[in-house]
KOLVO-437476 format. One line per field, with one value per residue (C-alpha): z, y, x; residue number from 1; chain. Coordinates in steps of 0.5 Angstrom, whole numbers, plus 2048, in hexadecimal, padded with zeros to 3 digits. Layout:
c3 (Z; ...);
c2 (Y; ...);
c1 (X; ...);
seq (NUM; ...);
mol (A; ...);
This chain:
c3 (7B4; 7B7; 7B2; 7B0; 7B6; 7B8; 7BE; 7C2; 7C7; 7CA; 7D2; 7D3; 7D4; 7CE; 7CC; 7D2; 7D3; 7CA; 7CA; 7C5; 7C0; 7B8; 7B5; 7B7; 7B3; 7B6; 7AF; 7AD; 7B5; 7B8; 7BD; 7BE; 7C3; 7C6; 7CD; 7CF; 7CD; 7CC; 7C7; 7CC; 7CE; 7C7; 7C8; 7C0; 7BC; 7B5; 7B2; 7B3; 7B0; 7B3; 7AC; 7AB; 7B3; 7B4; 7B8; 7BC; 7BC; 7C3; 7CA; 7CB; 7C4; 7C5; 7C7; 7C2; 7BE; 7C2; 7C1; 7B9; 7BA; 7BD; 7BC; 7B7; 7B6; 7AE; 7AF; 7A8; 7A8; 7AC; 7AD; 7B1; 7B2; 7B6; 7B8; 7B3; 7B2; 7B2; 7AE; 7A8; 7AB; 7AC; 7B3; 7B1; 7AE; 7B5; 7B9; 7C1; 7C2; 7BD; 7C4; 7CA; 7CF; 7D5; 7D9; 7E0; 7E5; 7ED; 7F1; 7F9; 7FD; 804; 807; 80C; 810; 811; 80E; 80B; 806; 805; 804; 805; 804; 807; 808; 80F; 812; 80B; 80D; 80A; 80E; 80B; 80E; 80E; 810; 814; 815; 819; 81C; 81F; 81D; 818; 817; 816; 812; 812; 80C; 80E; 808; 80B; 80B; 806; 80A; 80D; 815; 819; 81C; 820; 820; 821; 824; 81F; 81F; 819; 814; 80E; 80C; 80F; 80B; 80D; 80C; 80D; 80E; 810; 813; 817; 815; 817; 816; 814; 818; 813; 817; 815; 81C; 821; 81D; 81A; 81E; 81B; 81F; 81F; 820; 827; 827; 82E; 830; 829; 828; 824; 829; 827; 826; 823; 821; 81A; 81A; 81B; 818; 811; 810; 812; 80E; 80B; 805; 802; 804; 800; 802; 7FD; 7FD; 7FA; 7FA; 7FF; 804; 806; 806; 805; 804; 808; 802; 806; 803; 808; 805; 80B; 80C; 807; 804; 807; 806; 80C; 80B; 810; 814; 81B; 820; 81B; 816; 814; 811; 80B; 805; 805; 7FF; 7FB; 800; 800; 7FA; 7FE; 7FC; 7FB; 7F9; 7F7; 7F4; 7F4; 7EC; 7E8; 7E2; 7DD; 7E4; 7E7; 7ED; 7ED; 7F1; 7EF; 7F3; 7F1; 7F4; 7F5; 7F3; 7ED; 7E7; 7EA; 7EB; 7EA; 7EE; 7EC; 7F1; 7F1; 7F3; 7F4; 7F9; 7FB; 7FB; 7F6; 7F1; 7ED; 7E6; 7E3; 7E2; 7E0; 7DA; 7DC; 7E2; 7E8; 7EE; 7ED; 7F3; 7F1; 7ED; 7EC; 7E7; 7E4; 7DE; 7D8; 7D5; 7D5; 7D5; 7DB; 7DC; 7E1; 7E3; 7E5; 7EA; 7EA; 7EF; 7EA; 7E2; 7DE; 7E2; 7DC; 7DA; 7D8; 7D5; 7D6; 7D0; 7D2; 7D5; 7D7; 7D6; 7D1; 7D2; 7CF; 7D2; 7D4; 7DA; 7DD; 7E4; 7E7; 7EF; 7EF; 7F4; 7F3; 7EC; 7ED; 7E8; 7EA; 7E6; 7E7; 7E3; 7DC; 7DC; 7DE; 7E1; 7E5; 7EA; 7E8; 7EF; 7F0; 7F6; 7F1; 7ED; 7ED; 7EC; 7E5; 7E4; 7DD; 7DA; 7D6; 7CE; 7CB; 7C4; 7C5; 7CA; 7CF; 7D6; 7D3; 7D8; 7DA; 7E1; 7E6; 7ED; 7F3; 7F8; 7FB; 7FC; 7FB; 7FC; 7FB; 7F7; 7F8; 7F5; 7FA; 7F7; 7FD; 7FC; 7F6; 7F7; 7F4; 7F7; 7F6; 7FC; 7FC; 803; 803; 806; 808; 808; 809; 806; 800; 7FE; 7F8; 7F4; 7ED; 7EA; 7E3; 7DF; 7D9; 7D5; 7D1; 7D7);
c2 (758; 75D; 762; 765; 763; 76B; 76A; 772; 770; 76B; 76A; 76C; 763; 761; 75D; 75B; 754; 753; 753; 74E; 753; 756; 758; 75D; 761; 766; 769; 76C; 76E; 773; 775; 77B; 77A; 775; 774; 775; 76F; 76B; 766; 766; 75E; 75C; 75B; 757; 75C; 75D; 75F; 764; 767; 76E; 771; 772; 775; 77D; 77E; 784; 786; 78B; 789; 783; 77F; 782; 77B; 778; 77D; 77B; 774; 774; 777; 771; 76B; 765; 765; 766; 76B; 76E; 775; 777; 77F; 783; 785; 78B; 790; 796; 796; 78F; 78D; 788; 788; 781; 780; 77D; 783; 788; 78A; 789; 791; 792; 791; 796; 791; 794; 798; 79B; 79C; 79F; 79A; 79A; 798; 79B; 79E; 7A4; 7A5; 7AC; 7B2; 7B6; 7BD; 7BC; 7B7; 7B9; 7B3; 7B4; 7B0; 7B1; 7AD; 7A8; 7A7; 7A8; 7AC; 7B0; 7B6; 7B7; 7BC; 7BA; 7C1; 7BC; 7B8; 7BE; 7BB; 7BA; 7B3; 7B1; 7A9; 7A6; 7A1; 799; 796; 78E; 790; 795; 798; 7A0; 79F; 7A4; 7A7; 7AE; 7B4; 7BB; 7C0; 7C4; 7C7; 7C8; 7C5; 7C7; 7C6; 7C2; 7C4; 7BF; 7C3; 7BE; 7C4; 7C3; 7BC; 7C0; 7BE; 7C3; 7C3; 7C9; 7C8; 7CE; 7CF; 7D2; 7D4; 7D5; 7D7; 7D3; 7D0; 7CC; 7C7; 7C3; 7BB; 7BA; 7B5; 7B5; 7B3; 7B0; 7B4; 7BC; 7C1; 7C8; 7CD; 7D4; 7D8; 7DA; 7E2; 7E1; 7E8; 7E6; 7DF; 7DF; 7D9; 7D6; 7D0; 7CE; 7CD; 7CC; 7CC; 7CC; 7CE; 7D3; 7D5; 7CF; 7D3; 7D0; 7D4; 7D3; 7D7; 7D7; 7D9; 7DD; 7DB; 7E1; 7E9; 7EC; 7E7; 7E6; 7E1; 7E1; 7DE; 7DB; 7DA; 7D4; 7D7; 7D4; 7D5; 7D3; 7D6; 7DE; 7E3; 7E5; 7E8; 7EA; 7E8; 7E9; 7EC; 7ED; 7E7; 7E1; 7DC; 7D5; 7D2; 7D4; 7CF; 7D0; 7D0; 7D0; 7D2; 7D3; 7D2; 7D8; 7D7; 7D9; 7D9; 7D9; 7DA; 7D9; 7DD; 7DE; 7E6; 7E5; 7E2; 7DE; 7E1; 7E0; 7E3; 7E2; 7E1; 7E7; 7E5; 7EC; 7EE; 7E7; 7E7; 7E6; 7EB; 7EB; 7E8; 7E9; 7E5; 7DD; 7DF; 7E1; 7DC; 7DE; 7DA; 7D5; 7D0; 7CD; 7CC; 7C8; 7C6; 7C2; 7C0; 7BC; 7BB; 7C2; 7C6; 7C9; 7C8; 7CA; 7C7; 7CD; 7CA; 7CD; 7CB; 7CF; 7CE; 7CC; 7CA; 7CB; 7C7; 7CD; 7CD; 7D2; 7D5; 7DA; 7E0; 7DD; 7D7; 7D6; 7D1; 7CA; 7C5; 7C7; 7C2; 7C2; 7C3; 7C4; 7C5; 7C4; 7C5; 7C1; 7C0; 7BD; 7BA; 7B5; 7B0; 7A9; 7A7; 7A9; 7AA; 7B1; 7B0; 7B6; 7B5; 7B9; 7B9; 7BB; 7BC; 7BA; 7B3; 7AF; 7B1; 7B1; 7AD; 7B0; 7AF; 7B3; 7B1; 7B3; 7B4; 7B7; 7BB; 7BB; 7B7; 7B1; 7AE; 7A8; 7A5; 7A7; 7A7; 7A7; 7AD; 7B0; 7B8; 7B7; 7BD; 7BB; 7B6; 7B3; 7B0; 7AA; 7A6; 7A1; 79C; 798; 79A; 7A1; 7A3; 7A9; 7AD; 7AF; 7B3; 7B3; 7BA; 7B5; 7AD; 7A8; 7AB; 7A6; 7A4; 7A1; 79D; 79D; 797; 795; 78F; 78C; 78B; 785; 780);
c1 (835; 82F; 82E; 828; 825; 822; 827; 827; 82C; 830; 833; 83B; 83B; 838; 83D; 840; 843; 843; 84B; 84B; 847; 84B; 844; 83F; 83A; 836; 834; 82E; 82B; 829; 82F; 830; 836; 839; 83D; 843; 848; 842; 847; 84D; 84B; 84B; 853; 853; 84E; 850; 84A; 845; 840; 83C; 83A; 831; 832; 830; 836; 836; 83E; 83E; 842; 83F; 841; 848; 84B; 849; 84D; 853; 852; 852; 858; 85C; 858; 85A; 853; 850; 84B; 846; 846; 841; 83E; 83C; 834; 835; 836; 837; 83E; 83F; 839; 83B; 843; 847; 847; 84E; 850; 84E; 853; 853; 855; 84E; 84B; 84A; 847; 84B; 845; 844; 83F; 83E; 83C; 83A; 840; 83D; 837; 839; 832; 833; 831; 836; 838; 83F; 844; 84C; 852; 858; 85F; 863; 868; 867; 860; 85A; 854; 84D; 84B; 843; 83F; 838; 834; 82E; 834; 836; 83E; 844; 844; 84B; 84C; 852; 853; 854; 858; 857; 850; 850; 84A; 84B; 849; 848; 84E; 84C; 847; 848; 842; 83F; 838; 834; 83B; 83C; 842; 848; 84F; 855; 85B; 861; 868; 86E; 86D; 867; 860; 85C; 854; 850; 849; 843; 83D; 837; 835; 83B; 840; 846; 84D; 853; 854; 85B; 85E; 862; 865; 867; 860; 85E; 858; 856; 858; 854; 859; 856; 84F; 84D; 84B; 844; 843; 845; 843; 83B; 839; 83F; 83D; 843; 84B; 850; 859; 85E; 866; 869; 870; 871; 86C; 866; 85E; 858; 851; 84B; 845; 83F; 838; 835; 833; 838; 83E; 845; 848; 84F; 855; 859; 861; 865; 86A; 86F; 869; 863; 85F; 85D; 859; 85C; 858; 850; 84E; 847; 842; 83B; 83A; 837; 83C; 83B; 841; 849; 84D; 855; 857; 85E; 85E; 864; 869; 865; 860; 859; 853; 84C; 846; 83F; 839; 831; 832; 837; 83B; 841; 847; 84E; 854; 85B; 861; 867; 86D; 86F; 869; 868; 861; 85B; 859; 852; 853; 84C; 846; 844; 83F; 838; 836; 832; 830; 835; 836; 83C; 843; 847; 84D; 850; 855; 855; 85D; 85E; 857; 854; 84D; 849; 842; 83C; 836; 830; 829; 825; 826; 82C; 833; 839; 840; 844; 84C; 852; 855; 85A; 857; 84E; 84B; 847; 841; 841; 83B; 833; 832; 829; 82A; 824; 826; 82D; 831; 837; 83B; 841; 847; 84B; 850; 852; 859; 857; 84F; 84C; 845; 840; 83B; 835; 831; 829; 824; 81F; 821; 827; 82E; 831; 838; 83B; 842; 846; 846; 84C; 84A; 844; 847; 841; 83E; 839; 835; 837; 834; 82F; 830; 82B; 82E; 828; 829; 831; 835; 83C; 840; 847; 84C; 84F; 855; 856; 85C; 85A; 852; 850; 849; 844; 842; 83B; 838; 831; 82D; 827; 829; 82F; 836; 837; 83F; 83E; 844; 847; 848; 84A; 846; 849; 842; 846; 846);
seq (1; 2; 3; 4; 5; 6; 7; 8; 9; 10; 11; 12; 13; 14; 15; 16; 17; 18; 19; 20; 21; 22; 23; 24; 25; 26; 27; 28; 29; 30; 31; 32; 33; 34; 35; 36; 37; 38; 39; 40; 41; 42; 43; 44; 45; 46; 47; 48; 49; 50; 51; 52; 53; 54; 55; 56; 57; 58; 59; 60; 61; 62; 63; 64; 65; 66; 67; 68; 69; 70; 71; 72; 73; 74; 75; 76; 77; 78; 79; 80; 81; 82; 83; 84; 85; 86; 87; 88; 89; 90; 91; 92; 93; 94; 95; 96; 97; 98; 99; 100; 101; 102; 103; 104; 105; 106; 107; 108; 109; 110; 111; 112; 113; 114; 115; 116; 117; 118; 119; 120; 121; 122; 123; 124; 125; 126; 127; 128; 129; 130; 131; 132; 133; 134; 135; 136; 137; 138; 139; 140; 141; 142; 143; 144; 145; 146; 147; 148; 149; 150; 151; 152; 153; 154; 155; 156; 157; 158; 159; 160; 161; 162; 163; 164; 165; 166; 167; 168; 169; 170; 171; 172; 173; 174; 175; 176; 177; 178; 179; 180; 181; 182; 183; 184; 185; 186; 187; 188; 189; 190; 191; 192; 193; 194; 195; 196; 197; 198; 199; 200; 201; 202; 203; 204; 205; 206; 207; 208; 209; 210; 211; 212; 213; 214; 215; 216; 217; 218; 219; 220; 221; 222; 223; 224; 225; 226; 227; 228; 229; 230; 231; 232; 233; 234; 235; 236; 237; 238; 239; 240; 241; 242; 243; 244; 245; 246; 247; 248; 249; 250; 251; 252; 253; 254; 255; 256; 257; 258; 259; 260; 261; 262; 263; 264; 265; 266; 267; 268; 269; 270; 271; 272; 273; 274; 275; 276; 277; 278; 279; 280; 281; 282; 283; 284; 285; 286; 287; 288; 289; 290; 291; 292; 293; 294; 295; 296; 297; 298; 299; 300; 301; 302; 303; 304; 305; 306; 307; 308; 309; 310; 311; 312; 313; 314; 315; 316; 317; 318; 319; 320; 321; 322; 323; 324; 325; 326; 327; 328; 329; 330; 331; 332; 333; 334; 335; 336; 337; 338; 339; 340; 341; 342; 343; 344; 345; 346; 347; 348; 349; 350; 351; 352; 353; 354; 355; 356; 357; 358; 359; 360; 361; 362; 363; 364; 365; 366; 367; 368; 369; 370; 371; 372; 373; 374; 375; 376; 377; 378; 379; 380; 381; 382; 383; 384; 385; 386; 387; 388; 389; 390; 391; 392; 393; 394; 395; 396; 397; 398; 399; 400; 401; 402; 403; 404; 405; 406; 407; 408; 409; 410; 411; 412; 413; 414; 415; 416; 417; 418; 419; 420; 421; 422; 423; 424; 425; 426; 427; 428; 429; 430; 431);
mol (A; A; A; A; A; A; A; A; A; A; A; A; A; A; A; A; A; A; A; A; A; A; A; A; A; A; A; A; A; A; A; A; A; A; A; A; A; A; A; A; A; A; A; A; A; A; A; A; A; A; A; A; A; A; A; A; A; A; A; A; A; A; A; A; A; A; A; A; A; A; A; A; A; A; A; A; A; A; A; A; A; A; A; A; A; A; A; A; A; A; A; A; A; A; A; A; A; A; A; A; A; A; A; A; A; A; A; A; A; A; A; A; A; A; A; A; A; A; A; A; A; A; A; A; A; A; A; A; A; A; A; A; A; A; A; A; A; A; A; A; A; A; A; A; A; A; A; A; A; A; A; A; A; A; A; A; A; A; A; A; A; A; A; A; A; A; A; A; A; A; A; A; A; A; A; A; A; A; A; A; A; A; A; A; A; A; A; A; A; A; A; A; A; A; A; A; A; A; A; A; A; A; A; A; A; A; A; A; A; A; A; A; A; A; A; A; A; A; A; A; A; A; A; A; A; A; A; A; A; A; A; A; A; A; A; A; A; A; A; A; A; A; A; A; A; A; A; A; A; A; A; A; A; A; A; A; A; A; A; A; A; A; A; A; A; A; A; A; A; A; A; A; A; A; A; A; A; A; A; A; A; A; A; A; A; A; A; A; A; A; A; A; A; A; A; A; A; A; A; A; A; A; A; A; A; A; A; A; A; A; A; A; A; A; A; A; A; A; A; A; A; A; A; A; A; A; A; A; A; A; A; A; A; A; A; A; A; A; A; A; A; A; A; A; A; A; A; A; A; A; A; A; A; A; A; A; A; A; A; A; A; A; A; A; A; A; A; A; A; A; A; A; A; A; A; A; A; A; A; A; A; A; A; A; A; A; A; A; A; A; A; A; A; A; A; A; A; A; A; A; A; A; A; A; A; A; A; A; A; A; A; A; A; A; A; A; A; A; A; A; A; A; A; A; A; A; A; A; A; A; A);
C-alpha cells in the first residue's frame, strides 16, 4: 500500500522480481502516466487500484487500455485527467482505436558531399540509379542504389558544363540521359552496353533552348517525348518526340516568356502541359490527338513569377502546388474546366514546392533560400497542408520522392552544401 505518497513517476522496474505480489494500491498519487507493461511481472495480481491519480489517456497510457481488457486483475474505475476529449472518461471504457499514436518523421539516412540542383530517380535493368546535376561539378552524377548496404554509391559520370537538369528517359529497353546546359548547349546522351558506359548520341537545337530550367518525359499514345522549358527572353520551350535514330524536334511551344518550370498533367483522361514563367500567369496547353500536338487551353488564375509547378492528386481531385521566390506560393483544385485555389502557403525565396506521397499520407516540401524547409501533410478533413516538420536543407532547389526496396527516402539537392537523403520512417508513439 504506497498511496497518498505524492508519487509523480515510477521506473518501467518498479516492481520487478515481486512475483508473489496480489494487492497493490496506487491510489491518491500524483502519476500522470505510467510505463509500458509495468505490472507484467506481477504474474498473481488480483488487486489494483489507480484511482485519486491525473492520468493523462494519450499514446503512452494505450497499453494500459489493452491490459484492462484482458487481466484477471480487479481494477476500481479509474479516470482519465486529460486531455479534453477523455477528460472525466473510464479508462476501462476507451477504445485502443480512440488513439492515433502512428506518426512519421524524415530522418537523415545518407549525406551526399556534393552541391547539386536536381535529383531524377530511374529504374534500368531491375536497378535502381539517381541522376543529379552538378552545375560546380561540371557533372550529371549518376548513383546506383546498393540494396545490402542500402546506401547509393557512385556508379558513373556524364560531362556537363554548368548542368541544370539531368532527365533520365528509360524507352524501349534504351536509357538515354538528356544533359541541359546553360553554357554550351544541350546533348542527349545514350547507355552502351557494349562498352558499359553513356555514349553521346545528338545535339539539342541551341538556337531554341538558350537557357533551359526544367525537363519533364512523359508517353502519350505509346509514343515517348519530352519538353525542355527555356528560361531565356529569345529561346523556346520545345517538345522533342523519340523515334528509331533518337529523339526530334517536334513543336515549339511558348516563345519569348522566360519559363521556369513545365509539368506534364492528365486531367479527366486527357494530357496537358503547364508551363510556369517570369512574364506571365501559368499556362495550360491540351494534347490534340487529331493534330498531334499542344494547343493553348487558358491560364492558371492570375499568378505571375511563378518558379514552379507541381501536381498532385488526392483520390480523385487534381491539385496543383504553385512556387513563388517573392510572395505567396498556392495549392489550387481542378474542378472541371480551371483551377480554382484552395491553400495560401508564405513563402518568402521559394524555389521548389514539391508534393510528394508515402502509401496513404500526401506530404509537401516547402524549400527556401532564406530558412528552413517546411514539411506539410495533407489533412483530409480540413482539406488543406498543415505544417508538420521542419528540415535543414540549405538553399534547396528539388525534392524527390525515392521508394528503395523496403526504404522510402526523400532527395534533397543543395545549390550551396551537401546533397541530403532523408528517410521516412514510421514511429509507434505507444511503444
Amino acid at each position: 500500500f504506497i498511496e497518498n505518497n505524492d508519487i509523480q513517476a515510477l521506473s518501467k522496474a518498479t516492481f520487478r522480481g515481486l512475483k508473489s505480489l496480489t494487492h497493490l494500491s496506487l491510489a491518491n498519487n500524483n502519476l500522470q502516466t505510467l510505463p509500458r507493461d509495468l505490472f507484467k511481472p506481477l504474474d498473481i495480481l488480483s488487486d489494483l487500484d489507480l484511482r485519486g491519480n491525473t492520468l493523462a489517456c494519450d499514446c503512452k497510457i494505450k497499453w494500459l487500455v489493452e491490459w484492462l481488457e484482458n487481466t484477471n486483475t480487479t481494477v476500481p474505475a479509474t479516470f482519465c485527467s486529460s486531455p479534453g476529449q477523455f477528460e472525466g472518461q473510464r479508462i476501462r471504457d476507451l477504445a485502443l482505436s480512440d488513439f492515433q499514436c502512428i506518426t512519421t518523421d524524415f530522418v537523415v539516412h545518407q549525406v551526399l558531399p556534393f552541391q547539386a540542383v536536381s535529383a531524377e530517380p530511374f529504374t534500368y535493368a531491375s536497378d535502381l540509379y539517381v541522376a543529379l546535376a552538378q552545375p560546380g561539378a561540371s557533372s550529371c552524377t549518376v548513383l546506383k542504389w546498393d540494396y545490402v548496404e542500402r546506401k547509393l554509391r557512385d556508379f558513373d559520370r556524364i560531362p556537363a558544363h554548368s548542368a541544370v537538369h539531368c532527365k533520365p528517359i528509360v524507352a524501349q529497353n534504351q536509357l538515354y540521359v538528356v544533359v541541359a546546359q546553360l553554357f554550351g548547349g544541350s546533348y542527349i546522351y545514350r547507355w552502351d552496353t557494349a562498352v558499359d558506359k553513356f555514349i553521346k548520341i545528338q545535339d539539342i537545337d541551341s538556337q531554341k533552348t538558350r537557357k533551359p530550367n526544367d525537363i519533364e518525359a512523359f508517353q502519350i499514345e505509346g509514343d515517348w517525348y519530352f519538353v525542355i522549358a527555356d528560361s531565356s527572353k529569345a529561346g523556346s520551350t520545345s517538345l522533342y518526340r523519340l523515334n528509331q535514330n533518337g529523339f526530334y524536334s517536334h513543336q515549339a511551344l511558348h516563345a519569348w516568356h522566360r519559363d521556369t518550370d513545365v509539368e506534364y498533367v492528365e486531367n479527366d483522361g486527357k494530357p496537358r502541359l503547364i508551363i510556369s514563367s517570369s512574364s506571365q500567369a501559368p499556362v495550360i496547353y491540351q494534347w490534340s490527338r487529331a493534330q498531334k500536338q499542344f494547343l493553348p487551353q487558358g491560364e492558371v488564375g492570375e499568378m505571375l513569377d511563378v518558379q514552379m509547378v507541381k501536381h498532385f492528386k488526392v483520390k480523385r481531385d487534381q491539385f496543383l502546388c504553385l512556387s513563388r521566390y517573392i510572395g505567396d506560393s498556392k495549392v489550387v483544385r481542378w474542378e472541371g474546366q480551371r483551377f480554382v485555389e484552395v491553400q495560401t502557403l508564405p513563402s518568402r525565396g521559394s524555389m521548389v514546392m514539391q508534393p510528394f506521397s508515402v502509401e496513404q499520407r500526401h506530404y509537401l516540401a516547402l524549400g527556401s533560400d532564406f530558412s528552413f524547409t517546411h514539411i506539410y501533410l495533407w489533412d483530409e478533413e480540413k482539406q488543406k497542408f498543415v505544417k508538420f516538420q521542419e528540415l535543414s536543407v540549405q538553399a534547396p532547389r528539388a525534392f524527390r520522392y525515392v521508394p528503395a526496396s523496403d526504404v522510402q527516402l526523400l532527395l534533397a539537392p543543395s545549390f550551396k552544401a551537401n546533397t541530403l537523403v532523408y528517410r521516412h520512417v514510421v514511429v509507434d508513439l505507444s511503444l
